[in-house]
C-alpha positions as CSV (number, residue, x, y, z in Angstrom):
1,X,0.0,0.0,0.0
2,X,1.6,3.3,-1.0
3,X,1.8,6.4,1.4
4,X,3.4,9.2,1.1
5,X,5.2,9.0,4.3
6,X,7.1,5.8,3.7
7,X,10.2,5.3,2.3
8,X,12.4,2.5,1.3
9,X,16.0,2.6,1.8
10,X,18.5,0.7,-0.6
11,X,22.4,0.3,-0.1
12,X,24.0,-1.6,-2.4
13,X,27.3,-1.2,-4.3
14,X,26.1,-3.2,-7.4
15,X,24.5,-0.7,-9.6
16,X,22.4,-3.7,-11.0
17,X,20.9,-4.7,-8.1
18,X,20.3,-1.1,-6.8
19,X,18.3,-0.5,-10.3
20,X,16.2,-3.9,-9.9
21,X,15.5,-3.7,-6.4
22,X,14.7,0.1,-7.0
23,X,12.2,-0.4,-10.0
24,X,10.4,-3.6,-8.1
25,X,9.6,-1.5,-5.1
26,X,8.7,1.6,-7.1
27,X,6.7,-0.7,-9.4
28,X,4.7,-1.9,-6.0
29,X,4.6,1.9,-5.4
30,X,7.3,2.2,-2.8
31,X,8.8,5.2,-2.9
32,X,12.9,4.9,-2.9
33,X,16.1,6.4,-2.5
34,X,19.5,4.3,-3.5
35,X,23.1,4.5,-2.5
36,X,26.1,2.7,-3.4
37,X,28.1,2.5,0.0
38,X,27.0,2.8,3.7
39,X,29.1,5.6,3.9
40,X,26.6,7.3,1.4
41,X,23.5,6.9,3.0
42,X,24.9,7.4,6.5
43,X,26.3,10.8,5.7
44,X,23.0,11.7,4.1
45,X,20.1,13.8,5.9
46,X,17.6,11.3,6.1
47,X,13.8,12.9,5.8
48,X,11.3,12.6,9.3
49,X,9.1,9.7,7.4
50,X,8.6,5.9,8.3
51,X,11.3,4.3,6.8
52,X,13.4,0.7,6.3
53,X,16.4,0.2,4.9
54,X,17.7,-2.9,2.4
55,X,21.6,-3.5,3.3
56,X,24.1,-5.6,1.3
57,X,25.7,-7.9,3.9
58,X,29.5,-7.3,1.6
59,X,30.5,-4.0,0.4
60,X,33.6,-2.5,0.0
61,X,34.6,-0.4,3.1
62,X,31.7,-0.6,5.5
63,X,30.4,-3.7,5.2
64,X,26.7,-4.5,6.1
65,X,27.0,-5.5,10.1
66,X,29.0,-2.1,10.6
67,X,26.3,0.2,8.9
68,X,23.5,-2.0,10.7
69,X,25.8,-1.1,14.0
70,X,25.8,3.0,13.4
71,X,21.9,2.8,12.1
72,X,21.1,0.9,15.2
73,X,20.9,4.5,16.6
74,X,17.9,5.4,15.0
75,X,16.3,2.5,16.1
76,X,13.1,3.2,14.0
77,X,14.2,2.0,11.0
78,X,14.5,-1.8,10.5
79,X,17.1,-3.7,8.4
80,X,16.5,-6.1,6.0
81,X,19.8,-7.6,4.7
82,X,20.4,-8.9,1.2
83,X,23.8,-10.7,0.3
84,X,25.1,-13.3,-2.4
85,X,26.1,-15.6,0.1
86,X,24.7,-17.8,2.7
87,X,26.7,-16.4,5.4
88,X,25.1,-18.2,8.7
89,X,27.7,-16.8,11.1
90,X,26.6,-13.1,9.9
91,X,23.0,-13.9,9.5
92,X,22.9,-14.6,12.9
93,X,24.6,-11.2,13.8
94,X,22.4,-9.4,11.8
95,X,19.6,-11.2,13.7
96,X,21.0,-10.0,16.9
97,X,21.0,-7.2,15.8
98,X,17.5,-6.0,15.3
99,X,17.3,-7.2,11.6
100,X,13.6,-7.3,10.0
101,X,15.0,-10.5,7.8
102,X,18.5,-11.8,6.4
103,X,17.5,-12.5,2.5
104,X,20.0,-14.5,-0.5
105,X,20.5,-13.1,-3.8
106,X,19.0,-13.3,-6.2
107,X,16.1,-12.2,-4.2
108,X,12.5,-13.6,-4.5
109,X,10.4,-10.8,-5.5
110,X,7.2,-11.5,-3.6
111,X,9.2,-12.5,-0.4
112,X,11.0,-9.3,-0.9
113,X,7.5,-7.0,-0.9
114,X,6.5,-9.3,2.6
115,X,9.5,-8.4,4.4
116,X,9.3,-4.7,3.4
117,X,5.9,-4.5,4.0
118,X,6.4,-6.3,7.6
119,X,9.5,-4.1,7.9
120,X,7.4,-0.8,7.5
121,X,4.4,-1.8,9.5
122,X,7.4,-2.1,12.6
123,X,8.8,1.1,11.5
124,X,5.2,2.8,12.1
125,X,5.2,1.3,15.6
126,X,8.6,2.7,15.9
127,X,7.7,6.1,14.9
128,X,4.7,6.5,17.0
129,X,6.4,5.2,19.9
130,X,9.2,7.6,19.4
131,X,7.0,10.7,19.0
132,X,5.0,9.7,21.8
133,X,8.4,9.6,23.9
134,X,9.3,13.9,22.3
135,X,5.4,14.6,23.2
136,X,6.0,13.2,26.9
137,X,9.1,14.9,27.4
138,X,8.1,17.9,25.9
139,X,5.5,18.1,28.4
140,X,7.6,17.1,31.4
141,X,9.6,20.1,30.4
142,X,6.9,22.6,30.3
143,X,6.8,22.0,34.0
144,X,8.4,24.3,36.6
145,X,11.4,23.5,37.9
146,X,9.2,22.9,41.5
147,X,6.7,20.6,39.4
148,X,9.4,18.7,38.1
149,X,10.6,18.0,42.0
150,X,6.7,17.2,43.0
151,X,6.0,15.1,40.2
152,X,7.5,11.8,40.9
153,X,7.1,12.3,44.9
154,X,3.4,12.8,43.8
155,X,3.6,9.1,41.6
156,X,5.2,7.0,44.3
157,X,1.9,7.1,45.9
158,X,2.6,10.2,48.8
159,X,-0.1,11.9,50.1
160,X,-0.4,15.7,50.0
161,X,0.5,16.2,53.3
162,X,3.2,14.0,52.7
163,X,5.1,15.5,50.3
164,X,4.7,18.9,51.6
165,X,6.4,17.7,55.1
166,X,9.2,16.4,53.0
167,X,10.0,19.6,50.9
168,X,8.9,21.8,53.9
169,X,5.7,23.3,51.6
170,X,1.9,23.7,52.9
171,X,-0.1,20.6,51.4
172,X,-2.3,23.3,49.7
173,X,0.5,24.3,47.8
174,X,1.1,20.8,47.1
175,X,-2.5,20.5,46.3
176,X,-2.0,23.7,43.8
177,X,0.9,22.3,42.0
178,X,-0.7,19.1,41.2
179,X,-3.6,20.3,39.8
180,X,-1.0,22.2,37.3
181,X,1.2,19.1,37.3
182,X,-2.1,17.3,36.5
183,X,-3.3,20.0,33.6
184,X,0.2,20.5,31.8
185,X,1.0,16.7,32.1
186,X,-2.2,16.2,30.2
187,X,-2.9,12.9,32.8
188,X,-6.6,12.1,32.8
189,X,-6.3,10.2,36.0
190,X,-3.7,9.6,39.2
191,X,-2.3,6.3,37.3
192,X,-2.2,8.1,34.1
193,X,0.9,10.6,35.9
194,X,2.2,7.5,37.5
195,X,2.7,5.7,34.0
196,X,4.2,8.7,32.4
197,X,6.5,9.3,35.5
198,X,7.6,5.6,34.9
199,X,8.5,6.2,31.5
200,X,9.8,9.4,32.1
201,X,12.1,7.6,34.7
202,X,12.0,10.2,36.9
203,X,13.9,9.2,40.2
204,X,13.1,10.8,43.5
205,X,16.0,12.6,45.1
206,X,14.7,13.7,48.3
207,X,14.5,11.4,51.9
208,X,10.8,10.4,51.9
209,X,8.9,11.7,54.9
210,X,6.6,8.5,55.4
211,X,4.8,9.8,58.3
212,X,1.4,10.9,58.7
């Protein structure tokens, strides 16, 4: 299925294969963009849309496993390798290394078109669960710098009166600052705050006053 906002990845140093594996994917309306080294594509700007990437295993300088290594960084684009030879020992690497599929040339076309479409359906999880990460810690930021001390004391289950014993506050400023912790947090409920303080890993610095 086409979109707009995918994009298909191919690094190969064969100018054959780059041309055959380009036209199949833009014949199954992939859009594409080709490179002939990893060096290439690494040192190119790559554009904010769901993406995978189709990686020769052997190239000249930078082989596959090393570029797989350096795009392993943006972990929202899956790897599906391609190479001439069964190499088991570096199939398994790849594996280990987050790789969508290890595929032999020459390369079946329909099995080609599964992987890529199984590779981009990952990438959109991948995408979403990475701009729902900036979203969260854009709104952790938009806190005050008090907020941000209240917020996970607040999520580790402290009552009001709690926490404001323990940073030496009335609990009705407490009381205050979670409504606004509440509001800017977007949090629709008390376990709402506690999930997004538990992915926010926020660590609670100050001696817990556990008393009444």
């Amino acid at each position: 299925m086409e979109s707009a906002n995918e994009l298909v990845y191919v690094v190969d140093d064969d100018r054959r294969v780059r041309e055959a594996l380009s036209t199949l994917l833009r014949a199954n309306g992939r859009d594409v963009q080709a490179f002939d080294s990893g060096g290439e594509f690494l040192d190119t700007r790559r554009r904010n849309v769901v993406a995978c990437l189709i990686l020769d295993m052997s190239m000249p300088g930078m082989n596959g496993l090393e570029v797989q290594k350096l795009v392993s960084t943006d972990s929202r684009i899956p790897v599906i390798f391609i190479t001439g030879r069964g190499d088991v020992s570096s199939a398994v690497l790849a594996m280990k290394g987050g790789a969508v599929d290890f595929l032999t040339k020459p390369v079946d076309e329909d099995e080609l078109m599964r992987t890529v479409d199984a590779a981009l359906a990952r990438a959109h999880v991948l995408h979403k669960e990475a701009e729902d990460a900036a979203s969260l810690q854009a709104r952790y930021q938009s806190l005050t710098p008090r907020e941000q001390e209240l917020m996970p004391l607040l999520a580790s289950g402290l009552l009001n009166k709690q926490v404001a014993a323990n940073l030496g506050i009335t609990e009705y400023t407490v009381q205050i600052h979670r409504g606004h912790i509440m509001k800017k947090m977007q949090a629709d409920s008390f376990a709402t705050l506690v999930r997004q303080a538990s992915k926010l890993q926020l660590q609670t610095s100050s001696t817990i006053t556990s008393e009444a």
